[in-house]
C-alpha positions as CSV (number, residue, x, y, z in Angstrom):
1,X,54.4,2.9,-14.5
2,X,54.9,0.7,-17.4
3,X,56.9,2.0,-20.3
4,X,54.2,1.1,-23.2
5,X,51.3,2.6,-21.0
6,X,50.0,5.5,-23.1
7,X,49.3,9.4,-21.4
8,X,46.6,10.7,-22.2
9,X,46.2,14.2,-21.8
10,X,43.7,16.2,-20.9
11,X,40.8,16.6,-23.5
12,X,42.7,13.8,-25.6
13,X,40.1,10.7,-26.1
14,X,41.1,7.5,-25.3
15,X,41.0,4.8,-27.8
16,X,38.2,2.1,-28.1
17,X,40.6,-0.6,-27.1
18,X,40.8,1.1,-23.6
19,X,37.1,0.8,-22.5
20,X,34.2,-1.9,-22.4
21,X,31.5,0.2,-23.2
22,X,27.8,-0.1,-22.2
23,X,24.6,0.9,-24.5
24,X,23.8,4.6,-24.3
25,X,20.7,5.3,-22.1
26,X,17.2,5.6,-23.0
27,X,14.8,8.3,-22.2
28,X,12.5,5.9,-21.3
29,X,14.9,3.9,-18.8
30,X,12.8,4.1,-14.7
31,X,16.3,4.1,-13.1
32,X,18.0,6.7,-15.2
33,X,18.0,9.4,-12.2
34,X,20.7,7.0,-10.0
35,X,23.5,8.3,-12.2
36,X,22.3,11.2,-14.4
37,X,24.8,14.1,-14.9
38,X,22.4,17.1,-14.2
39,X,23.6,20.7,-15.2
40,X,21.8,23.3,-13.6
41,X,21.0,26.1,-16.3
42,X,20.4,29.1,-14.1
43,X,18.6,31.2,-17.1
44,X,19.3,34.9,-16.3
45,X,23.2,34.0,-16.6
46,X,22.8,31.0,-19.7
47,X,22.1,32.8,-22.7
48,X,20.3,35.9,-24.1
49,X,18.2,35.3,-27.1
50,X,16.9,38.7,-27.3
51,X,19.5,40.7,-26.8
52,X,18.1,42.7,-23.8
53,X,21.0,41.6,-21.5
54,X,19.2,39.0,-19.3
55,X,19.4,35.0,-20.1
56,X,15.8,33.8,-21.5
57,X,14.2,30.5,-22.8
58,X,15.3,31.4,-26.2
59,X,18.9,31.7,-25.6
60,X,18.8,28.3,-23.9
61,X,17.1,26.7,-27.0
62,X,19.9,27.7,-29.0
63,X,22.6,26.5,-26.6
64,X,20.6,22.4,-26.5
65,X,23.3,21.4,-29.3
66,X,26.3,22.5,-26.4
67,X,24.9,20.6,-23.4
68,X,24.1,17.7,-25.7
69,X,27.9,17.8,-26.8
70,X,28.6,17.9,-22.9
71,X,27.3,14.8,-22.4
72,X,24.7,15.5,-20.0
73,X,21.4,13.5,-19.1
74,X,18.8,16.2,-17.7
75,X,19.2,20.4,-17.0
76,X,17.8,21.9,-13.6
77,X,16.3,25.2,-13.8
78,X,16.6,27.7,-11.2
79,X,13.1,28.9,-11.2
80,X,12.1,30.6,-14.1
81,X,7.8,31.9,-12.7
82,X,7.3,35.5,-12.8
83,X,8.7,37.1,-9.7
84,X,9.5,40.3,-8.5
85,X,13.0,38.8,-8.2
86,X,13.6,40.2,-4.8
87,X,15.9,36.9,-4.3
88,X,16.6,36.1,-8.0
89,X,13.5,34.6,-8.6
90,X,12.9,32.4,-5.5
91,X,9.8,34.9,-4.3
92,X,7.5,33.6,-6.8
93,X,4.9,35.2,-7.7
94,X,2.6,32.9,-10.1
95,X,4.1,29.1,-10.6
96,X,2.0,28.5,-13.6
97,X,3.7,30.7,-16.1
98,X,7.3,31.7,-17.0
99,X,8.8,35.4,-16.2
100,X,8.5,37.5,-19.1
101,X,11.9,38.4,-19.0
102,X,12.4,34.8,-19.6
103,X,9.9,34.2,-22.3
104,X,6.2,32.5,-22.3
105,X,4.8,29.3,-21.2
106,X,4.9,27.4,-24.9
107,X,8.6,28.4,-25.3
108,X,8.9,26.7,-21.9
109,X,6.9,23.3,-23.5
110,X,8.8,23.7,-26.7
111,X,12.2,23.9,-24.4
112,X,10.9,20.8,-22.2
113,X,10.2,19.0,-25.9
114,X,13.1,20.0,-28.1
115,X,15.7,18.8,-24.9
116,X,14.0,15.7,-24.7
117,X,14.4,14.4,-28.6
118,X,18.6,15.5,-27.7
119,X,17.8,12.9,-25.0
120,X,17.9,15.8,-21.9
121,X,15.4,15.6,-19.5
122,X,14.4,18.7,-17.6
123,X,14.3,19.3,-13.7
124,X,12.6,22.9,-12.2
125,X,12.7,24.7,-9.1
126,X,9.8,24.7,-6.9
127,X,10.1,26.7,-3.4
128,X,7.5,25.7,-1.1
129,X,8.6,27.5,1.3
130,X,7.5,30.7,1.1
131,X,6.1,32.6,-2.1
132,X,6.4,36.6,-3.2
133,X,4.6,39.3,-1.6
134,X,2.6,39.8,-5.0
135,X,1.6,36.0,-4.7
136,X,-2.8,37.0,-4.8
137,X,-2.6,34.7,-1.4
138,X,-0.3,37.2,0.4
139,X,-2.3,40.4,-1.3
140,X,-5.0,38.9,-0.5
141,X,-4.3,37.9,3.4
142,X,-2.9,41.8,3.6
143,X,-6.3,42.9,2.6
144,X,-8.4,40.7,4.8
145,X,-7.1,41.3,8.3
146,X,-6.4,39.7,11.3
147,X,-8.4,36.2,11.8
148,X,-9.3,36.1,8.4
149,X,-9.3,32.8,6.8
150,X,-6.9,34.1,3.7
151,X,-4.1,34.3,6.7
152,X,-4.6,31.1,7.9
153,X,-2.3,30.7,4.9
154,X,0.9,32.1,6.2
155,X,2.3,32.8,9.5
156,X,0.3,36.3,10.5
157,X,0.6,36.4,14.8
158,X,0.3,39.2,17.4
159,X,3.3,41.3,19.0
160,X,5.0,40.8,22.3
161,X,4.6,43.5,24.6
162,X,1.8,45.6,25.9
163,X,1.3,47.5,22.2
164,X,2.2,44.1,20.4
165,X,5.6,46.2,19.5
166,X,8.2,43.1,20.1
167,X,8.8,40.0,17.5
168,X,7.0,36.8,17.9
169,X,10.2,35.2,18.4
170,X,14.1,35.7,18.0
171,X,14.4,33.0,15.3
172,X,17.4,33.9,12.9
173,X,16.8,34.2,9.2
174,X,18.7,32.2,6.5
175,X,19.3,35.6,5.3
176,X,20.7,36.8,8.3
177,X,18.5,39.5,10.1
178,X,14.9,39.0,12.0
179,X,12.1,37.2,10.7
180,X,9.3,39.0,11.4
181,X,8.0,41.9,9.9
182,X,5.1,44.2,10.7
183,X,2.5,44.7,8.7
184,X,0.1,48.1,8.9
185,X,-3.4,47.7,9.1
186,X,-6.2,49.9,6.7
187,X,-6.5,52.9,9.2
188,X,-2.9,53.3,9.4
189,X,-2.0,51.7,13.0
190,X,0.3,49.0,13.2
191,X,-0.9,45.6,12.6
192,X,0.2,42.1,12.9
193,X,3.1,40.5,12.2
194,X,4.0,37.4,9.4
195,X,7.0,35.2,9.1
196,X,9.9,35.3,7.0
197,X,12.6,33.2,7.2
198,X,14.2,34.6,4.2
199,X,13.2,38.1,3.1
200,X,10.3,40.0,3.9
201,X,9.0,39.8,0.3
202,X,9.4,36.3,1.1
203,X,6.4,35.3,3.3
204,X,6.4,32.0,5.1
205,X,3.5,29.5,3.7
206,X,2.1,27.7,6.8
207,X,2.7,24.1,5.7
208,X,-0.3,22.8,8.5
209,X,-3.0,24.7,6.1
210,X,-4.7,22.2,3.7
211,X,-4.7,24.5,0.7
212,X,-1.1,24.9,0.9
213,X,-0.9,21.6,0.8
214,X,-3.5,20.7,-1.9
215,X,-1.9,24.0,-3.7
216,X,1.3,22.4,-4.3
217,X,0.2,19.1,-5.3
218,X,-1.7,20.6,-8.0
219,X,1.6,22.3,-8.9
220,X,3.6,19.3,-8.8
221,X,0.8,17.7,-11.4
222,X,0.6,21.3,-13.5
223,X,4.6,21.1,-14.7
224,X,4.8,17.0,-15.1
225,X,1.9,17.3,-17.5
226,X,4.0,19.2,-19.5
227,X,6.8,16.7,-19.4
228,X,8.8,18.1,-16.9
229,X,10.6,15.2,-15.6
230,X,11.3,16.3,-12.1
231,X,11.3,18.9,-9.5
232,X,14.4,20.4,-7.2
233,X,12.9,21.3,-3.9
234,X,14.2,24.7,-2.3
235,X,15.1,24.5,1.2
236,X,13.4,21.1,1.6
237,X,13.8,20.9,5.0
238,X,12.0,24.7,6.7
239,X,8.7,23.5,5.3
240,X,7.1,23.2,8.8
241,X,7.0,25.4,12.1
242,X,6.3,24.3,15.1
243,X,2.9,26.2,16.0
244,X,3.5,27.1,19.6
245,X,6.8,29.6,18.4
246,X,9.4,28.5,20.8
247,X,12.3,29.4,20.5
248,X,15.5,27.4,19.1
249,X,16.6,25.3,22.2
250,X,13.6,25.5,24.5
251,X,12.6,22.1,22.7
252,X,15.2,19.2,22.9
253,X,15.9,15.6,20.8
254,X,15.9,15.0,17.1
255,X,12.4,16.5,15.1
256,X,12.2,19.2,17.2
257,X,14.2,22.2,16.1
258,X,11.1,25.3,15.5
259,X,11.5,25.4,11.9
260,X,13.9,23.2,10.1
261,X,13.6,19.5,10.2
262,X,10.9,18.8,12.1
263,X,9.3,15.2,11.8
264,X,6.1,16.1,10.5
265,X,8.2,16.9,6.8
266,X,8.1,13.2,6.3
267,X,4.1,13.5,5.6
268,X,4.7,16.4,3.4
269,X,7.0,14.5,0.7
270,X,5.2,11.2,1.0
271,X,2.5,12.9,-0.1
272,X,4.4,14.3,-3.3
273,X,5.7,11.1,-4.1
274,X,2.1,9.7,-4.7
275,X,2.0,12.7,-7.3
276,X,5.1,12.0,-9.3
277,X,4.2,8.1,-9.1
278,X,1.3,8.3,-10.5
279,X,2.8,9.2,-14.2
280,X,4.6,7.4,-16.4
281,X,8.0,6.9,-16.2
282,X,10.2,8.2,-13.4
283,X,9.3,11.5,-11.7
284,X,12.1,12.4,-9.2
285,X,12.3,14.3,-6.4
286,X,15.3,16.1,-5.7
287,X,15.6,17.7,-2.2
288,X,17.8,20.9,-1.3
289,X,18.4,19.4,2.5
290,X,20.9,21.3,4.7
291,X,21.0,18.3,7.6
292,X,24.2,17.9,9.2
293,X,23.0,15.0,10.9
294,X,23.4,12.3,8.7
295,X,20.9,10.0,9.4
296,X,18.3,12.6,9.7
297,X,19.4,13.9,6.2
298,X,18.9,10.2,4.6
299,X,15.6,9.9,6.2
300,X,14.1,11.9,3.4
301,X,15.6,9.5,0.6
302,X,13.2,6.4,2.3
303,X,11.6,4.5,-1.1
304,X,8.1,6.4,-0.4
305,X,9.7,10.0,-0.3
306,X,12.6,11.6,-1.7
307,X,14.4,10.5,-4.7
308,X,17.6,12.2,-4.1
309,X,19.4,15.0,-2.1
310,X,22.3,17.2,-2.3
311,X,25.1,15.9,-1.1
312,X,26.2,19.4,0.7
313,X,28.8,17.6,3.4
314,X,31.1,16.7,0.6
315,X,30.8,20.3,-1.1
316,X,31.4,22.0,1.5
317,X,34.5,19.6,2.8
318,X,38.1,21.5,3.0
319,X,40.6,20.1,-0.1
320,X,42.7,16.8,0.8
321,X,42.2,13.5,0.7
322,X,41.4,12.6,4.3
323,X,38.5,14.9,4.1
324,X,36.9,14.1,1.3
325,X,37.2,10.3,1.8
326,X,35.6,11.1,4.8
327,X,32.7,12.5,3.0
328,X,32.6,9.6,0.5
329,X,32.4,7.1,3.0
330,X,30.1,8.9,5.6
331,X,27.8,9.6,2.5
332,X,27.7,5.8,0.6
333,X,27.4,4.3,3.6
334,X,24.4,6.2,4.6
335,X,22.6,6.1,1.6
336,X,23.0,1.9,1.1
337,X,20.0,0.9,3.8
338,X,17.5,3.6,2.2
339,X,18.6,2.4,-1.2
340,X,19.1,5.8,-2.5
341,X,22.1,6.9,-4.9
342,X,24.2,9.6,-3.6
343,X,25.2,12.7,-5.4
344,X,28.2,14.8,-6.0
345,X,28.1,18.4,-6.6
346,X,31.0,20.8,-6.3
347,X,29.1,24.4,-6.4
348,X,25.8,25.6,-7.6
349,X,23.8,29.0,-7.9
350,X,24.8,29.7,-4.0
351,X,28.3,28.6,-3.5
352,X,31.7,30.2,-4.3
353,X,33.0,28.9,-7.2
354,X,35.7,25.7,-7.4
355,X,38.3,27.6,-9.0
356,X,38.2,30.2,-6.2
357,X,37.5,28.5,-3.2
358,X,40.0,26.0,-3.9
359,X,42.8,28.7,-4.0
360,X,42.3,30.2,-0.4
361,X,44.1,29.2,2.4
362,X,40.6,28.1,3.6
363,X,39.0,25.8,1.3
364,X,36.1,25.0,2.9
365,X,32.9,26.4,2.2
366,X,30.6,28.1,5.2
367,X,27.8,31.0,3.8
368,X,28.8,33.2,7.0
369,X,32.2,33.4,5.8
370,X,32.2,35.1,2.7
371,X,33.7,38.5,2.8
372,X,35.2,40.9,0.3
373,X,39.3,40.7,-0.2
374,X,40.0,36.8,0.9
375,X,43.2,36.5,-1.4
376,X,42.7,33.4,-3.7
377,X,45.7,31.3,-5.8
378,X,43.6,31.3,-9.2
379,X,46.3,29.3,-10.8
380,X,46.1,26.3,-7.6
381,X,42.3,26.9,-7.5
382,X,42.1,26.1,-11.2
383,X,44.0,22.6,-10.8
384,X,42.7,21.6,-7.7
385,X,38.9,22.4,-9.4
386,X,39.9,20.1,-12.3
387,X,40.8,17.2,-10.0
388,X,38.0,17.8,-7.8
389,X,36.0,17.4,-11.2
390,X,37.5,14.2,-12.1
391,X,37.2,12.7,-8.7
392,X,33.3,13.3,-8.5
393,X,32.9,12.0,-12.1
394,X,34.1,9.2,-10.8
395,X,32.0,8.1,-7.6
396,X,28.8,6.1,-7.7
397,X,25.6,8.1,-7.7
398,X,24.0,10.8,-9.6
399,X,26.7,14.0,-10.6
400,X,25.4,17.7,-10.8
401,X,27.7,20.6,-12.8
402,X,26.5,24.0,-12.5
403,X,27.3,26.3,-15.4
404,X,30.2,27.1,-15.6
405,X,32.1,25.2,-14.0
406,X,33.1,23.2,-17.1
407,X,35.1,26.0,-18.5
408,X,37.1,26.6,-15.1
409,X,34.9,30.3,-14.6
410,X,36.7,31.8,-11.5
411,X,33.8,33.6,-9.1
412,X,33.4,37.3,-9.6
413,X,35.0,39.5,-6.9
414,X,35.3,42.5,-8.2
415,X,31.5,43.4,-8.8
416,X,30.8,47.2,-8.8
417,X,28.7,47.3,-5.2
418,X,25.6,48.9,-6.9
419,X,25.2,45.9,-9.4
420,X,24.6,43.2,-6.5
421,X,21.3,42.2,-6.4
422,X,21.5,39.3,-4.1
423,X,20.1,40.3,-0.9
424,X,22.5,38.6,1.6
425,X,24.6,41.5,0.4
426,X,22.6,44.4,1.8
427,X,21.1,42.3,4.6
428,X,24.2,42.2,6.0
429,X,25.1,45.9,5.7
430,X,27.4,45.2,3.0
431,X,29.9,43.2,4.6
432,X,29.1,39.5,2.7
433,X,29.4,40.1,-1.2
434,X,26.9,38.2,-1.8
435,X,26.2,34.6,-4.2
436,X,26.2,37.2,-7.7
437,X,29.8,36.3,-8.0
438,X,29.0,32.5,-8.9
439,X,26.1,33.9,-11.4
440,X,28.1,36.5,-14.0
441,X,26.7,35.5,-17.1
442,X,28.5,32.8,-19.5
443,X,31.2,33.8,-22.2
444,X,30.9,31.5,-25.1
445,X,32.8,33.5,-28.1
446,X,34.8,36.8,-28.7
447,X,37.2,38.7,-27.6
448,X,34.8,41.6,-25.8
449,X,31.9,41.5,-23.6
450,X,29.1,40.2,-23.9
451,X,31.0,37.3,-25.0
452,X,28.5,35.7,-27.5
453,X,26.1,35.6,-24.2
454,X,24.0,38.0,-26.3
455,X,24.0,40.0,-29.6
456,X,27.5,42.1,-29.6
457,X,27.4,45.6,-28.3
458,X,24.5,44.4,-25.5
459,X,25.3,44.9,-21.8
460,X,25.3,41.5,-19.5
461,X,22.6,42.4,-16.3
462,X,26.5,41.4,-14.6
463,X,29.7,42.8,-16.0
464,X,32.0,39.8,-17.8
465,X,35.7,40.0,-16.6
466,X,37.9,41.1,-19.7
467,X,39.8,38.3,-18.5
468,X,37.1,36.0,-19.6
469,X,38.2,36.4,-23.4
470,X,40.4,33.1,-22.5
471,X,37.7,31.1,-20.9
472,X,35.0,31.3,-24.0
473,X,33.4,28.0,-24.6
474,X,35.1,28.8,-28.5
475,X,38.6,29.0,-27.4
476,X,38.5,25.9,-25.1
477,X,37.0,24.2,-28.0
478,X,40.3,25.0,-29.9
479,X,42.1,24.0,-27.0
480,X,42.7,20.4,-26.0
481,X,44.1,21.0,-22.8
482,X,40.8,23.1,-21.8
483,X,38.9,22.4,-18.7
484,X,35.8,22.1,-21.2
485,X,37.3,19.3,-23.7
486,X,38.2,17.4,-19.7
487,X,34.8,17.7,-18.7
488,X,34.1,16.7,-21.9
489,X,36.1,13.7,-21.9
490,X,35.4,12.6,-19.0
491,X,31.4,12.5,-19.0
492,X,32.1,10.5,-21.8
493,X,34.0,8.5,-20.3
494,X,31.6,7.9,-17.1
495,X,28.8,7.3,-20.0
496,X,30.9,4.3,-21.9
497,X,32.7,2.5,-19.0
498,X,30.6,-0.5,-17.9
499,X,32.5,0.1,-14.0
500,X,31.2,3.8,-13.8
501,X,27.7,2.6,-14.5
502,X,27.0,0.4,-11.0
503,X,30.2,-1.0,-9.8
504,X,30.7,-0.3,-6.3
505,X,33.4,2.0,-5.1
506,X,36.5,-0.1,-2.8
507,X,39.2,1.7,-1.4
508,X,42.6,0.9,-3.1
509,X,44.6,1.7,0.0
510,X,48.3,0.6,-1.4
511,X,47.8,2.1,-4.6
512,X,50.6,4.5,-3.9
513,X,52.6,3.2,-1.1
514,X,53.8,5.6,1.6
515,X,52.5,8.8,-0.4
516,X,50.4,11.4,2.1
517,X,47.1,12.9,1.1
518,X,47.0,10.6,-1.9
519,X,42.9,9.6,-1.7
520,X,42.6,6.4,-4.4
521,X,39.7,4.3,-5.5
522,X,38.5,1.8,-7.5
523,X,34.9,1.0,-9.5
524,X,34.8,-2.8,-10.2
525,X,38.3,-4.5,-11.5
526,X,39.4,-2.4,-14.4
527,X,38.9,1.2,-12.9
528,X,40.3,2.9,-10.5
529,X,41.0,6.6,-9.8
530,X,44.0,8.5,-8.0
531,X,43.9,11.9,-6.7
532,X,47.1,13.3,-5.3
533,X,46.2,16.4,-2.7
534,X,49.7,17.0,-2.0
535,X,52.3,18.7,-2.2
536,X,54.5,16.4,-4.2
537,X,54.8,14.2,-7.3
538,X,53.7,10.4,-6.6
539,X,54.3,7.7,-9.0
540,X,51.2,6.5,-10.8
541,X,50.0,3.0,-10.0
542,X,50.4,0.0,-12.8
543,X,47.5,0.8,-15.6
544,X,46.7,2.4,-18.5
545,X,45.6,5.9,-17.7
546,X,42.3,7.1,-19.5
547,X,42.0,10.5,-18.7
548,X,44.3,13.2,-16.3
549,X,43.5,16.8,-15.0
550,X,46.9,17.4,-16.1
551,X,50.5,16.4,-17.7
552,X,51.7,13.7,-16.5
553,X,54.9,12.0,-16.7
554,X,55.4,8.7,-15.5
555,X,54.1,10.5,-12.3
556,X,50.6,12.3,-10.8
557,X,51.8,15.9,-9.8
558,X,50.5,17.5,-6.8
559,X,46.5,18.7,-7.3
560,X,45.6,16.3,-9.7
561,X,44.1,13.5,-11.1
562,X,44.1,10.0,-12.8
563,X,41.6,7.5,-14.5
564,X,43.0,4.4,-15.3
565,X,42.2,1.2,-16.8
566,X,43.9,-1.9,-14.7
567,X,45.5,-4.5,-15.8
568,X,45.3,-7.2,-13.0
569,X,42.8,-6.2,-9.8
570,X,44.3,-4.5,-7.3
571,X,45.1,-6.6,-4.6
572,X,44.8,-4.4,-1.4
573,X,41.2,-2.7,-1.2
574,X,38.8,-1.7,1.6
575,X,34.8,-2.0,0.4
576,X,32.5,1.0,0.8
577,X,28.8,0.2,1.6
578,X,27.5,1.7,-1.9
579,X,23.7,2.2,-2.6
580,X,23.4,-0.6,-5.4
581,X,20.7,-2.0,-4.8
582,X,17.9,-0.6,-7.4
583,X,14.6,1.4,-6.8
584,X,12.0,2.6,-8.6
């Protein structure tokens, strides 16, 4: 690397000499969903404004300056209706007012309002799915009986067997465990049976009803009057069952899996995308779709459905540079014909946290392989995590942080068994601990728990690790090697450079010659980005660098990672279809 080329650590700015900056976006810009930074705010965990222990609306008011500071373009919230919380809120009970614990439906408007003049947009949950057992459809279905009309709504079907004692079917619950429970008629003898593919205070709506249908249009229409500015769609893909109950395999080809994926979805979201286009402005959809199948995945992100989709092959991928190139390039390339961005996303609400998974000997990330006591490297999880964070930064598309993950938080392990609440815990008879580790609530100041999450001497709904007294969102601010000033400086970054705004990504393939596991891009001529998964030092290519995960010396140490601003193009690139082409 050049002598005169200035290192910039991490958290360090870099001067305005070093970039070509663009205008900063406007909250009234159609197109500004193709490369928002979206942090998902999952309110229990967020902030307590109260002080009774849980997150609320109020604590998340008072925490708008911090995510404005962040740099971030719109928050996603997890769903914040009143629910029994059987599965953290995702049984919802009534999606026309906020969970008490949370706060009311005007603190929600004034949320929605007050974000929006900081120039954050908001995104909520909505689980079409299935609904809560309290939901006045399900009570109501319960009360009627069998053939009623009120059960039309949900998936209510006879026994196997001469007493109607065997399931409908064998199909296996996200959850694990069946999905079919029993339901007990008025005089006491056993009745039909209902659908769950979750829990069973998680009916199954039947998505071939018209007032399901109608039900959530109205929804859709409820929230973006009140200037929501999009909606997250939970398990996007399980919507419709095939009515004739087969089980998994009996049918075969594409669209015909029982209950995920099926074709008829397609009608489902065209539908919804008539709702949101008819208001002013953008209104995305954002899909949660688990579809291996490429193609099949993408299908949802045609110009009259889906806006987006989580990119879940690239956050699940093992660490090293042949893997996630792979991703990169399986995932631009799939988007470019439908014209959709992609997006990057490293954890969320579900997932084991970076810093952790990172650090195993396994880094990839499956839901049926959590267990308790898989040994973890916290201190290679940690720079791995902050590489991984500036590579994503870096890619064309929309980017998603979950909270978090922008002050390094490690996932929970060590949970005292009869504070998990998550039911993939106890569905499994204890042996998966469960997605609580990833949702231990925020540390933002102190030396002792809570941690500034709520008023001092309150207890968190989840213990804080005493460890956390080093992760506080106060002492990274102090600290301008922190993982919070990087993520800091690096949506910055990605805000101001004119290359991280549309350029398309190319392979720089020479960029280190004959270095292994050494994944390198570049965004236009004056940007490019090195990521060194190995093992050992490689020199840094010709530039200035911008921004780094960590020290570096003349060279890019093993786990790690470089922005820098080119002097001459690179000569030796391979393109990458890239979704550039615009749509509304």
């Amino acid at each position: 690397m050049d002598s005169d080329v200035l290192t910039r650590q991490p958290g360090e700015n870099a001067g305005a000499d070093a970039v070509a900056s663009r205008p900063a976006p406007s909250t009234a810009d159609p197109l500004w969903w193709r490369s928002a930074v979206i942090y998902q705010v999952y309110v229990r965990s967020f902030a307590d404004g109260n002080g009774d222990g849980t997150g609320d609306l109020a604590g998340v008011r008072t925490r708008l300056g911090y995510l404005k500071d962040l740099g971030v373009d719109a928050i996603w919230f997890n769903p914040w209706y009143p629910s029994p919380m059987a599965d953290g809120g995702y049984d919802v009970e009534d999606y026309r007012d906020i969970h008490p614990q949370f706060g009311t439906l005007a603190e929600a408007e004034a949320l929605i309002a007050e974000a929006l003049a900081l120039g954050i947009r908001t995104i909520i949950d909505v689980v079409p799915n299935h609904i809560s057992e309290q939901h006045p459809w399900f009570q109501a279905a319960l009360a009627a009986g069998p053939g009623s009309p009120d059960r039309e709504r949900f998936w209510f079907h006879p026994g196997t067997g001469e007493n109607g004692d065997g399931i409908p079917t064998h199909w296996v619950s996200s959850f694990q465990g069946e999905t079919w429970t029993r339901t007990t008629n008025p005089d006491g003898t056993p009745g039909e049976w209902y659908l769950h593919m979750f829990t069973p205070e998680q009916p199954d709506l039947n998505w071939n009803h018209p007032d399901v249908r109608r039900e959530h249009e109205e929804i859709l229409r409820f929230w973006f009057d009140r200037g929501v500015a999009g909606v997250r769609i939970d398990s996007a893909a399980l919507l419709i069952k095939d009515p004739d109950l087969p089980e998994v395999g009996e049918k075969e080809g594409p669209g015909q899996h029982p209950t995920e994926d099926r074709d008829e979805l397609h009608d489902v979201y065209r539908s919804w995308r008539a709702v949101a286009d008819a208001y002013p402005g953008t209104r995305v959809l954002v899909g949660e779709i688990w579809v291996p199948d490429i193609d099949r995945f993408t299908a949802y992100l045609r110009p009259d459905e889906m806006h987006t989709a989580f990119n879940f092959d690239f956050l699940a991928r093992p660490w090293g540079a042949a893997s996630f190139r792979d991703s990169i390039s399986q995932t631009l390339a799939a988007h470019a014909p439908v014209g959709a961005p992609s997006t990057w996303v490293l954890s969320n609400h579900d997932v084991t946290r970076p810093v952790t998974r990172y650090g195993r000997e396994d880094t990839a990330f499956a839901f049926l392989k959590k267990r308790f006591g898989v040994p973890t490297d916290p201190e290679l999880g940690r720079d791995r995590a902050r590489a991984a964070a500036l590579l994503v930064a870096a890619l064309p598309g929309s980017l998603y942080i979950y909270q978090g993950d922008e002050l390094g938080l490690p996932e929970v392990e060590d949970l005292p068994r009869d504070l998990i609440e998550d039911p993939m815990h106890y569905r499994s008879g204890g042996i998966d601990p469960g997605r609580d580790g990833c949702r231990v609530p925020l540390p933002w100041s102190g030396d002792e728990a809570p941690f500034g999450f709520g008023a001092a001497g309150t207890r968190a709904w989840l213990p804080q690790p005493a460890a956390w007294s080093a992760l506080t969102v106060e002492t990274q601010e102090a600290d301008p090697r922190s993982t919070l000033l990087l993520y800091r400086s690096a949506l910055r970054l990605r805000r101001e450079l004119i290359e991280l705004a549309d350029a398309p990504l190319a392979w720089w393939d020479d960029a280190v010659p004959g270095a292994r596991d050494v994944l390198a891009f570049r965004r236009g001529d004056g940007f490019a980005c090195v990521l060194n998964a190995g093992e050992d030092p490689v020199a840094l290519p010709p530039g200035e660098v911008l921004l780094t995960s960590t020290e570096v010396d003349g060279s890019l140490p093993p786990n790690s990672a470089a922005w820098l601003r080119l002097q001459t193009p690179p000569v030796s690139t391979t393109n990458t279809p890239e979704s550039s082409a615009p749509r509304g």
